[in-house]
Each structure stands twice: as structure tokens, then as C-alpha cells.
C-alpha positions as CSV (number, residue, x, y, z in Angstrom):
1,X,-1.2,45.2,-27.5
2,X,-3.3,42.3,-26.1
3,X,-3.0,39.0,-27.5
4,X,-6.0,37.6,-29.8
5,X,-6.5,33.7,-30.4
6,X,-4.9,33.9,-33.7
7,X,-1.4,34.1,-32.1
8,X,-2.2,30.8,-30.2
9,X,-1.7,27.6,-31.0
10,X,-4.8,25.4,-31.6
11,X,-6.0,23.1,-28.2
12,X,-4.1,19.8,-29.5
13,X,-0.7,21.8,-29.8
14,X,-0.9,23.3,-26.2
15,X,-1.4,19.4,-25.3
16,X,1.0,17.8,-27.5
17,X,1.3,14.1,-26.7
18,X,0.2,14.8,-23.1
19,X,-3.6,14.2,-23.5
20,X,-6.0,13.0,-21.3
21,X,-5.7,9.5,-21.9
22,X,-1.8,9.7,-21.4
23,X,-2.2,11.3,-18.4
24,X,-4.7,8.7,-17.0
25,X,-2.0,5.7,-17.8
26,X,0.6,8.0,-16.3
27,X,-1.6,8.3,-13.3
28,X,-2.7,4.7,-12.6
29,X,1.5,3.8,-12.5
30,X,1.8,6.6,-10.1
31,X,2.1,6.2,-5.9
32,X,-1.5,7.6,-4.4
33,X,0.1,10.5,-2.1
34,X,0.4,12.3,-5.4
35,X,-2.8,11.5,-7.3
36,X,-4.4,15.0,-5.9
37,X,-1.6,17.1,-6.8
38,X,-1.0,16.0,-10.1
39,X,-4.6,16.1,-11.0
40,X,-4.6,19.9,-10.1
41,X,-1.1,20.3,-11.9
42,X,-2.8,18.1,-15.0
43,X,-5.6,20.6,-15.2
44,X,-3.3,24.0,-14.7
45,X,-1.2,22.7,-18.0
46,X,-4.6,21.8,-19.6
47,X,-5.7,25.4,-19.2
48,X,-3.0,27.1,-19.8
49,X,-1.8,28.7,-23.2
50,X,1.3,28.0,-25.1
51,X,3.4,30.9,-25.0
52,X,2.8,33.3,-28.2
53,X,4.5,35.6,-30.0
54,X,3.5,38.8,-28.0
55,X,4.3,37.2,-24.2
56,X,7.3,39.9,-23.1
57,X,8.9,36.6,-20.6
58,X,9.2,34.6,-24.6
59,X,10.8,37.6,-26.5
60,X,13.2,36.5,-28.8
61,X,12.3,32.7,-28.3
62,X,11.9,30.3,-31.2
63,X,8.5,29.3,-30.7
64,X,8.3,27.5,-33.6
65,X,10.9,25.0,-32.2
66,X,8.6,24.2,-28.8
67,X,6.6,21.2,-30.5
68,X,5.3,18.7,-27.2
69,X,3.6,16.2,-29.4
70,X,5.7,12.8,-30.5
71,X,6.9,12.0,-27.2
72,X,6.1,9.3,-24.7
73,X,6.1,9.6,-20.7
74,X,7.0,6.4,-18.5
75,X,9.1,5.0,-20.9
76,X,11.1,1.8,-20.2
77,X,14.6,2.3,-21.5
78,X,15.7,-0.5,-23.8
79,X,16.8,-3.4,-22.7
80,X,20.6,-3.0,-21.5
81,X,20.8,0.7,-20.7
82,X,22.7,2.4,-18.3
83,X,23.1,5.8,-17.4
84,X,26.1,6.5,-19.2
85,X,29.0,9.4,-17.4
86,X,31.9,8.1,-18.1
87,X,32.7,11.6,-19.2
88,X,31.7,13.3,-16.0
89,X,35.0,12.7,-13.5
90,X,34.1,13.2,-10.1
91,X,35.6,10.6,-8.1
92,X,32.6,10.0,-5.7
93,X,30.3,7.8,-7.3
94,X,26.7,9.0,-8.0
95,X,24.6,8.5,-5.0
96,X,21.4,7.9,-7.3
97,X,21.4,7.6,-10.7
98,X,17.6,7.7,-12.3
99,X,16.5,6.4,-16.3
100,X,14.0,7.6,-17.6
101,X,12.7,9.0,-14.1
102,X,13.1,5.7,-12.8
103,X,15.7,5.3,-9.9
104,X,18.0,2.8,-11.6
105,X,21.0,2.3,-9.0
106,X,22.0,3.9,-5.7
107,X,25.1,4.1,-4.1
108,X,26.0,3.6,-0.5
109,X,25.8,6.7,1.9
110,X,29.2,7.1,4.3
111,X,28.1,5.6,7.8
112,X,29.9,8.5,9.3
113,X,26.8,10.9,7.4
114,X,24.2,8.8,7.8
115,X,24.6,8.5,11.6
116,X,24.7,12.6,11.6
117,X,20.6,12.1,9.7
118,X,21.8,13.0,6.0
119,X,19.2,11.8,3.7
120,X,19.8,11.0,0.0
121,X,16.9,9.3,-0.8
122,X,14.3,9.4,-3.4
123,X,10.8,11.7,-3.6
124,X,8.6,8.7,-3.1
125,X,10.8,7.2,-0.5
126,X,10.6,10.7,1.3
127,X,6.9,10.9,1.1
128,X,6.6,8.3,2.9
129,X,9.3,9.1,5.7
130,X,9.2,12.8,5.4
131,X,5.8,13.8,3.8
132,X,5.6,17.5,6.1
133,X,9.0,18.6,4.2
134,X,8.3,17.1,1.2
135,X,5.2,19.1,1.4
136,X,6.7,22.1,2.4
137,X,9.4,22.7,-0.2
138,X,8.6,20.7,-3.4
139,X,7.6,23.5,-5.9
140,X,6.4,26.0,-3.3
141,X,7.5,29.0,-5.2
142,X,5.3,30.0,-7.8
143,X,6.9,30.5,-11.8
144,X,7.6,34.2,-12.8
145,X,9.4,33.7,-15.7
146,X,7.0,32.2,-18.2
147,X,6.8,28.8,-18.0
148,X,4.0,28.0,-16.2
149,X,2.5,25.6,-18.4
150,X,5.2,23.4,-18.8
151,X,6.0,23.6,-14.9
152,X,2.5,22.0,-14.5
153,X,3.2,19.8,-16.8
154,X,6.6,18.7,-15.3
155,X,4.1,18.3,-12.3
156,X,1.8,16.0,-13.3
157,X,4.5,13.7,-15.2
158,X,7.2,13.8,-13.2
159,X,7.8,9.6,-12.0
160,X,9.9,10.1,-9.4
161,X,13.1,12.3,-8.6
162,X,15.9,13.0,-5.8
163,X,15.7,14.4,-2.4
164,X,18.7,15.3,-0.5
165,X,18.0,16.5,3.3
166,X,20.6,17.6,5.4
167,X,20.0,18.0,9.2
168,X,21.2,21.3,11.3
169,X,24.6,21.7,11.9
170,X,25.8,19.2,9.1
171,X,28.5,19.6,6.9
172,X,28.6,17.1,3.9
173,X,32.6,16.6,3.0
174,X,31.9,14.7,-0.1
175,X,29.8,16.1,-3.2
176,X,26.4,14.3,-3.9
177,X,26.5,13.3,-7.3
178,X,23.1,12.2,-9.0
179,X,23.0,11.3,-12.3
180,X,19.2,11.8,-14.8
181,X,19.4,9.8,-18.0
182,X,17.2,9.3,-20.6
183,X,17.4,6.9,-23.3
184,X,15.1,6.3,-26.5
185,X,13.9,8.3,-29.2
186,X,11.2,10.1,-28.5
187,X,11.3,10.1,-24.8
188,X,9.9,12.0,-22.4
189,X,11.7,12.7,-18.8
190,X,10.6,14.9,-15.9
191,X,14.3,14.9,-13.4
192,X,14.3,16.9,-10.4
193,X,16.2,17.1,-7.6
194,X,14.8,18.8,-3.7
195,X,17.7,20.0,-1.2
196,X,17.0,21.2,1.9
197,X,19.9,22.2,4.3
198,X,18.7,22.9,7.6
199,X,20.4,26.0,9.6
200,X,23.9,25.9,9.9
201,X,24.4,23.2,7.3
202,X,26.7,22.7,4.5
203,X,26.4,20.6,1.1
204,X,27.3,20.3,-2.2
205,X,25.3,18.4,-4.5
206,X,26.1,18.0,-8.6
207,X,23.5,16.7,-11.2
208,X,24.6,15.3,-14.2
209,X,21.4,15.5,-17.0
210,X,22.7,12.8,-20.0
211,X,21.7,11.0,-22.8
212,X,23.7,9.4,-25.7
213,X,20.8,9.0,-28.4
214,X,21.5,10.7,-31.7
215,X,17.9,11.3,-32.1
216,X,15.5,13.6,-30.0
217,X,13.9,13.5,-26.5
218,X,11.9,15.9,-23.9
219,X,13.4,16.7,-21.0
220,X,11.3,19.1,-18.2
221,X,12.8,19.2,-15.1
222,X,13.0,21.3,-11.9
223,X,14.6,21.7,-8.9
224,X,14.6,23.0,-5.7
225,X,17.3,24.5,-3.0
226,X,16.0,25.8,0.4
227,X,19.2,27.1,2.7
228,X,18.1,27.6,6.5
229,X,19.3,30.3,8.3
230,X,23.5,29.9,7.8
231,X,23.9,27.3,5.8
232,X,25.8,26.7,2.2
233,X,24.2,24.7,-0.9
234,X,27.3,24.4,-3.5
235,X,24.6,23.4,-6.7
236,X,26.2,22.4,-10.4
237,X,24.1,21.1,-13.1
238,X,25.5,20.0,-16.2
239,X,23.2,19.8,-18.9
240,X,24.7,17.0,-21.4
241,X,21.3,15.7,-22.9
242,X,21.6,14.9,-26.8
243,X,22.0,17.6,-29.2
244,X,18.0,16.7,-30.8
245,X,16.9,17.3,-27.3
246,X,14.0,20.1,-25.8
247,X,14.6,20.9,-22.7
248,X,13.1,23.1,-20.0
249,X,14.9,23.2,-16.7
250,X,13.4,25.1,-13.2
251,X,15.4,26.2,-11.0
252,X,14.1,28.0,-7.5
253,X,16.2,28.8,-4.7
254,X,15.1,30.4,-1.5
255,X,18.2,31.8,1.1
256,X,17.2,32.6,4.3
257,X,19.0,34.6,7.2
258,X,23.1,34.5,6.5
259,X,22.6,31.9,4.2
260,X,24.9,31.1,1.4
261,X,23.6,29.7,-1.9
262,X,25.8,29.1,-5.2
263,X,24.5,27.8,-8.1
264,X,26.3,26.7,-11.5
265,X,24.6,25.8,-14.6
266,X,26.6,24.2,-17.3
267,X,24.7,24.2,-20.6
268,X,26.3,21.9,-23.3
269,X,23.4,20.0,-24.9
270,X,19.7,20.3,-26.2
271,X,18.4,21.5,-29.9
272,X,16.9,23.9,-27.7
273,X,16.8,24.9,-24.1
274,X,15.0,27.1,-21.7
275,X,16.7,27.3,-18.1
276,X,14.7,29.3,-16.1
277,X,16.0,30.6,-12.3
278,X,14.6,32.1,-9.4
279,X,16.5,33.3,-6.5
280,X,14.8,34.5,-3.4
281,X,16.5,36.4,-0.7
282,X,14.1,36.3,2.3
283,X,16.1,37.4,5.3
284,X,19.4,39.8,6.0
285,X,22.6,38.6,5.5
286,X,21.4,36.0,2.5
287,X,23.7,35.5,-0.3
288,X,22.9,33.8,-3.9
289,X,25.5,33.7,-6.7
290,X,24.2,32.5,-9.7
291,X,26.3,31.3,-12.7
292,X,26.1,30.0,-15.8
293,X,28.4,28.7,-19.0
294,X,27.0,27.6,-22.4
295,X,28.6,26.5,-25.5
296,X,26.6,26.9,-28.6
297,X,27.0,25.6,-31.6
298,X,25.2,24.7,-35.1
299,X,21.5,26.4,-35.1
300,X,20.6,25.7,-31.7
301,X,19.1,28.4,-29.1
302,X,20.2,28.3,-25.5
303,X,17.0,30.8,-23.8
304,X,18.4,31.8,-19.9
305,X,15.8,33.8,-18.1
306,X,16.7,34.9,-14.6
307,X,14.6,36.8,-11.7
308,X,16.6,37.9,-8.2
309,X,14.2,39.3,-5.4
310,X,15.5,40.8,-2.5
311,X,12.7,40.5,0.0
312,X,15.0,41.6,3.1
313,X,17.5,44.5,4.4
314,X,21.3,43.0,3.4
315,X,21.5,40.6,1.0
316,X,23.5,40.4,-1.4
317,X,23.0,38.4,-5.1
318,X,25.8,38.2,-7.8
319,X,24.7,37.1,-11.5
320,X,27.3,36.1,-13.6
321,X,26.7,34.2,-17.1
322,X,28.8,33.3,-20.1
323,X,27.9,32.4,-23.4
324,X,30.5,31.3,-26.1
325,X,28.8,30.9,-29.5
326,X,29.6,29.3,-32.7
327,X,28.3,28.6,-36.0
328,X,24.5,29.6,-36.3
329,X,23.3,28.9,-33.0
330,X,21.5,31.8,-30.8
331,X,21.5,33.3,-26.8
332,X,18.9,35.1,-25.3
333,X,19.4,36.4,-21.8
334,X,16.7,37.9,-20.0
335,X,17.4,38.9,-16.2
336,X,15.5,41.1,-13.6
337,X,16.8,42.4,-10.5
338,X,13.6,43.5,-7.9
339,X,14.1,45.1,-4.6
340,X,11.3,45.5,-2.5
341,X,10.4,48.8,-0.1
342,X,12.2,47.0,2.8
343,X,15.2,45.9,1.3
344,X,17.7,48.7,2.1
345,X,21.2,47.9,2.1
346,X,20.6,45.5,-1.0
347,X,24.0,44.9,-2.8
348,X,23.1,43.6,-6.3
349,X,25.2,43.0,-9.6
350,X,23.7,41.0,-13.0
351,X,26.5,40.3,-15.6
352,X,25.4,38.1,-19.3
353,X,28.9,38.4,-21.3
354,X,28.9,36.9,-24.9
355,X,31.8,35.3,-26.8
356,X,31.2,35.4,-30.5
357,X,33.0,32.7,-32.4
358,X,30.7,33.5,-35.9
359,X,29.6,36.2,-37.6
360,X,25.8,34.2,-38.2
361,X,25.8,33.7,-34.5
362,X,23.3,36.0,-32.5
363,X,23.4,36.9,-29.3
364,X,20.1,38.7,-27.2
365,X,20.4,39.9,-24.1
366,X,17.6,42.0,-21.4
367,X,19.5,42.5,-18.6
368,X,16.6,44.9,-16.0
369,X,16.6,46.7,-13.0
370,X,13.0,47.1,-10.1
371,X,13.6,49.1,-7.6
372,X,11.5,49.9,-5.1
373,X,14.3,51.1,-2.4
374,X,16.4,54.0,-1.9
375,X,19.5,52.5,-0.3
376,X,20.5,50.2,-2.2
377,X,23.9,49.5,-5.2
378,X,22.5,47.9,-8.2
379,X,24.7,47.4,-11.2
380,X,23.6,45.4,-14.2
381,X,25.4,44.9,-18.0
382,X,25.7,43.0,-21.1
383,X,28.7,42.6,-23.9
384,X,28.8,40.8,-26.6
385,X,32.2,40.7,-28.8
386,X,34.3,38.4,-31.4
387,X,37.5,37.2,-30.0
388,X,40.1,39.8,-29.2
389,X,42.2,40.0,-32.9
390,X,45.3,40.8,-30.5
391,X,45.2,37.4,-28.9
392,X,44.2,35.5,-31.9
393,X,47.4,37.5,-33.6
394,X,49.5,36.2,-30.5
395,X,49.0,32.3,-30.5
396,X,49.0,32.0,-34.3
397,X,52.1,33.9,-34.8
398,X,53.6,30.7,-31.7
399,X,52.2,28.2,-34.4
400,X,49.3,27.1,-32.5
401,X,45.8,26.1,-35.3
402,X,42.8,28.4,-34.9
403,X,41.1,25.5,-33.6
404,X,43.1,24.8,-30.5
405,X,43.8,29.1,-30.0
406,X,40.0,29.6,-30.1
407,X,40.0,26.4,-27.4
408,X,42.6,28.0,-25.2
409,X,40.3,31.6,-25.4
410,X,37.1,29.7,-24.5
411,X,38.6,28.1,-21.3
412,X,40.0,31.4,-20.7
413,X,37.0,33.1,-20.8
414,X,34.9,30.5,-18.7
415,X,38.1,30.4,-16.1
416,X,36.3,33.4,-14.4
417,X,33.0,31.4,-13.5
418,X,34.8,28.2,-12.7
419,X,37.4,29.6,-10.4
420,X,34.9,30.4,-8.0
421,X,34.2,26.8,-7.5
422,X,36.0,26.0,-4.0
423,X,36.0,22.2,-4.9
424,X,38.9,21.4,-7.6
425,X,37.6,18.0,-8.4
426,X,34.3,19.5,-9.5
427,X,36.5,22.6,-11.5
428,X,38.4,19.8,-13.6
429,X,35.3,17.4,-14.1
430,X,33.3,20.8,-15.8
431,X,36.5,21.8,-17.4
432,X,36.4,18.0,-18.9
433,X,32.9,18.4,-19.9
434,X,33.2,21.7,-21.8
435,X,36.5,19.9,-23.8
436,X,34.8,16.8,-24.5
437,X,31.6,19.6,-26.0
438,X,34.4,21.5,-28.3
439,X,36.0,18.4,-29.5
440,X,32.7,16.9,-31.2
């Protein structure tokens, strides 16, 4: 049925508090290499529609919930704020740390990596010194999932954000840790993060997406992996933003010949949150393994939408996500797996698995097959189930509370995602995350 006007919001909601004038100020604070680029992202949000109640990419989606206006872009942080993760344990310190899209500190690159080229620098700092790449891989692959309005919009707001370049032949043996914080009430942040690894190259690079404030903010942030022909991104992102946060997150990933990408997305905060990902697999032999764990609580929605195209003859993708869920909060899972005609010998599995901790929780979940080849093993699935009554039976009949069994069941369950992790550090400091979530 084609949508009429009457399922979309009036003008002034599909531009919230990101009118005209706002965008002006924004602009005049803004380096001049992007002026042109943001004025053509500016006008793509302007024209676009919120999404409505008969777009397919926001079924099941509490649109209700997606209000933009009350929020304020370029926003100093109060006076005395720091980027608070004490709670995330990695023992290398971050390498930036950004508040409010502002870099706010930066820590000192190994000599032994700098003198090989690595680059962990900033996206105005590399539009100076690396304008072609920057050029070249900063949101070059177009949204499919449905969120190109607020894409554009991350576009034309975003103040600044990390770029992490890795040279040919370059193994990183220390994970980059960059930290995105926003403080205030009411504030508005645009994070993103850029990694290129050239071919042959190896990196592993963690954001860390915080804030402590009890009340709301807007966060809309992308990023970007590119792995040249052989190399290995290792990406985790752990989503800790306040529990009155909105939050859109855009993630693309492009693997080219042998390349290996993984990807893990820990999703512990927000009122509500979209994480949209895109994996691309663009020449034989690429690899992407996309993961995700989410604990949701109270009434708040956690909306995943996922899209794997295999664009060349044997690759290979593996989509595994987790979802524990408690009180009267909701899971949507929407995921696509397209092969094209040339993509024989395509080796493709989707996986969305569901932990129920409430009966009032709800759990949706799409998961979709496209294919347009005839050699090819394609598996996809959903499940969605309480906690075993057997194992519940066993630990309470040894004297341990429900609280603590249902604890040991949820690490249990996410065990299988985080195991794949080669880097223990970075299993314990997720682990540690997740605990400090349940222990709110």
C-alpha cells in the first residue's frame, strides 16, 4: 500500500531542533574542507521523510519514541567534565578520547608504530594530511537499511571524529582504544570513528560510547572499516550512553580479497537504539563476522537491522547476535543475506537468539534470505525462549538467589559471542561492562 502524507510527520518534526538557523551556527564553527559536503548532507536530511508506519526497513519500530527536537549540537560540556571509563578495563589507555565531538585528550602513540606510519589521528587532522583517503572512505557506502535521513544528518553535524590508518604490512600489537562522551542534558553528539587497514595489515580498535547524565541526550554516530586485500580489523563497540539516551549508530564495513573483518557490538545503554550494519564482501576469500550482545531492561527497545552482500565468488559472512531481555523492554532483529549472480561458492549463516527473562518482554525478529546464485550454503534462524527451568531447578536447589542464577545464565549465554574474541583483556573488560549493566 503506498504511503499518503497523513502517516508523516509534519515538516518541523522531520527537522526537530536541527533547523536551518542551527545548522548555519553549526556551520560557521566548522573547518572549510567540509562546508560543501555538509551543505549537500544538510539538504538530503532536509528532504527527506521521517520514517512512517508503513516503511518495511521500520517494522516493529517505536516511532513514537524518535522525537529530534530539544536537543542542542556543538555543545560545550560543563565546566569540569571528563570522559568518564573507569568501568571499561583495558589496560591501554585511550588513544583519543572526544566530548561532545570535541577531541578532549590524546594519548601518546608507541614510537615503535609510529615509525612503521600508523596514524591515530583525528578527521580534521587527516583532512589536512590525508584528504584523498579521507575522501575515499568516509561514508562511501550508501544506507540500505533505513536511516538515510538521520545518516545525512549525522553528516552535516558531525564536529569532528577518529581516524585510524594503518599502512601495508602492519600489525598493531596493542588495541586502539577511543573513547566518545557526551555530557549535558539535552545534548546532541555525532561520534564516528574511520579505519582503514591497508593490505596485509592487522588492527584492533575498541570504541567506548559513554555518558553518566541521568537525563537524556542524542547520540548519531557512524563508522567506517575498510580491510585491504589480507588484512584483519578486530572492531568492539560498547554502547554505555545513559539509559534516557536516542541513539542511532552506522556501521559499514567493506572486506576485500582474503580479508578478515570481526565486528562486536555491545549494546548496554540508550531509551532507545537503532544500530544499523552493513557488511560488504567485494572480492574472494573475504570474511566478516558480525556479533552482537544486548541487555534489555525496563521499557526500552534495542532495534538491530543487518544487511550482508556477497558481491564475489568465496566469501564467507557469519552473523551471530544475542539478546537477553528483562522487564518490559523490546528486540527487533531485522537481517538480510543477498548473493549476487557471481557469487558462487558463498558460505553464509545469520543467527538472532533471544533470552527471555519476562513474560511482558517481547522479542521481534526477520531474519531473510536473496539469492541470486545457485552454488551457494545459506542458513539463517531465530529462537526466542525463557531460561531453561532445568538449570534454574539446578542452581537454586545449590542455594544460589534467582538473582545471581539468572546472572550466571546470562554470562553463560553471551560466553559463545565473547569467546571468539582472540584478545582476553578485551573478553574481561566486556564481561565487566555487561556486570556492571545487571548490577544497576
Amino acid at each position: 500500500m503506498a504511503e499518503t502524507a497523513s502517516d508523516r510527520p509534519v515538516v518541523a518534526a522531520a527537522l526537530g531542533g536541527f533547523t536551518p538557523d542551527v545548522f548555519a551556527r553549526h556551520l560557521e564553527s566548522a573547518p572549510s574542507w567540509w562546508h560543501e559536503r555538509k551543505r549537500a548532507a544538510y539538504s538530503r536530511f532536509e528532504a527527506l521523510p521521517m520514517p512512517g508506519r508503513t516503511d518495511e526497513s521500520w517494522r516493529f519500530s517505536n516511532l513514537s519514541g524518535i522525537r529530534i527536537d530539544g536537543f542542542t549540537p556543538d555543545a560545550a560540556p560543563p565546566a569540569g567534565t571528563a570522559a568518564a571509563s573507569a568501568a571499561f578495563s583495558l589496560a591501554a589507555p585511550p588513544m583519543l578520547t572526544f566530548v561532545n565531538g570535541r577531541l578532549a585528550s590524546r594519548g601518546e602513540l608507541p614510537a615503535h608504530l609510529a615509525a612503521k606510519g600508523v596514524v591515530v589521528s583525528t578527521l580534521s587532522e587527516a583532512a589536512a594530511r590525508s584528504p584523498e583517503l579521507l575522501r575515499e572512505h568516509f561514508m562511501a557506502q550508501p544506507q540500505k537499511l533505513g536511516s538515510a535521513k538521520f545518516a545525512a544528518l549525522h553528516e552535516a553535524f558531525i564536529a569532528d571524529g577518529a581516524f585510524v590508518h594503518v599502512p601495508r604490512g602492519v600489525e598493531v600489537d596493542m588495541p586502539i582504544v577511543l573513547i566518545h562522551s557526551a555530557s549535558g542534558a539535552g545534548t546532541a553528539v555525532f561520534p564516528h570513528t574511520l579505519i582503514i587497514a591497508e593490505d596485509n595489515s592487522k588492527v584492533t580498535v575498541v570504541d567506548h560510547f559513554h555518558s553518566n547524565d541521568t537525563l537524556g541526550q542524542f547520540a548519531c554516530g557512524a563508522n567506517d572499516l575498510y580491510a585491504g586485500h589480507g588484512a584483519r580489523i578486530t572492531y568492539a563497540a560498547a554502547q554505555c550512553w545513559s539509559l534516557e539516551t536516542l541513539s542511532f549508530q552506522f556501521n559499514s564495513t567493506v572486506v576485500r580479497r582474503d580479508a578478515r573483518v570481526q565486528s562486536l557490538n555491545l549494546h548496554l545503554g540508550a531509551r532507545q537504539a537503532r544500530h544499523e550494519s552493513l557488511s560488504q564482501l567485494q572480492a574472494p576469500g573475504g570474511f566478516s563476522e558480525m556479533l552482537a550482545l544486548t541487555v534489555a531492561s525496563g521499557a526500552r527497545e534495542f532495534d538491530q537491522r543487518t544487511l550482508q552482500i556477497h558481491q564475489a565468488p568465496n566469501t564467507k559472512s557469519d552473523l551471530l547476535y544475542k539478546n537477553v531481555l528483562l522487564d518490559r523492554s523490546r528486540t527487533i532483529f531485522s537481517g538480510l543475506i543477498i548473493v549476487d549472480p557471481d557469487a558462487q561458492k558463498t558460505d553464509a549463516y545469520q543467527s538472532n537468539r533471544n533470552l527471555m527473562l519476562s513474560e511482558d518482554a517481547e522479542s521481534n525478529s526477520l531474519p531473510g534470505l536473496e539469492i541470486q546464485a545457485n552454488d551457494v550454503r545459506c542458513t539463517h534462524g531465530a529462537t526466542s525462549s525463557p531460561i531453561d527451568a532445568d538449570q534454574a531447578f539446578y542452581l537454586k536447589s545449590r542455594g544460589i538467589p534467582e538473582k545471581a542464577a539468572n546472572e550466571l545464565l546470562i554470562f553463560g549465554f553471551f560466553e559463545e559471542v565473547l569467546c571468539r574474541l582472540e584478545n582476553e583483556e578485551l573478553h574481561a573488560a566486556l564481561r565487566d561492562l555487561v556486570r556492571t549493566r545487571l548490577g544497576r
